[in-house]
C-alpha positions, 0 to 999 in steps of 0.5 A: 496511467500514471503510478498515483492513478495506480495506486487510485485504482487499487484504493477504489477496489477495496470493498466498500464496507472496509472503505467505511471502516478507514479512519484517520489513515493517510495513503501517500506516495514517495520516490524510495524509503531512505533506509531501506530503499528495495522497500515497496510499502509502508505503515506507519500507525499514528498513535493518539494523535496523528494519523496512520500512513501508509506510504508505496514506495514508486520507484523500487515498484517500477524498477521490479515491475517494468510492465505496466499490467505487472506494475498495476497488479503490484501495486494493489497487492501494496496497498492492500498489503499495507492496508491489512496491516492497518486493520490488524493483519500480520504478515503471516495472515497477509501471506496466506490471502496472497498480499505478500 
């Protein structure tokens, strides 16, 4: 499978009542962030005009994770990490549900 398919996989499991709830949000996947380059996700909220982007980041991903079924477990945690931040979470509430 590949990481893209991964990160599929993990966007299909969210539940479809928030699914419907996503608007105006871009899910992409880039090699590392350039600043910060250990980083595993990313979002970004647009503002008025733009998009939200939530970027996972495949090579700190595969680098930390080099089993595959690890790798799949870690890369739902991202997105769904980086999609709480998206509908409001903190970091502090994310910890508590387990998407550190």
């Amino acid at each position: 499978m590949t990481f893209e398919e991964h990160v599929t996989r993990a966007l299909d499991s969210i539940p479809p009542d928030l699914a419907r709830r996503m608007e105006n949000v871009a899910i992409v996947v880039e090699d590392e962030n350039p600043d910060e380059p250990d980083l595993l996700g990313l979002f970004e909220g647009g503002g008025d005009y733009m998009p939200d982007k939530v970027t996972i980041y495949r090579l700190p991903l595969e680098a930390d994770f080099p089993d595959p079924a690890e790798l799949e477990r870690e890369i739902r945690i991202t997105v769904l990490h980086e999609l709480g931040h998206y509908f409001g979470m903190d970091e502090d509430r994310l910890g508590r549900l387990g998407y550190e």
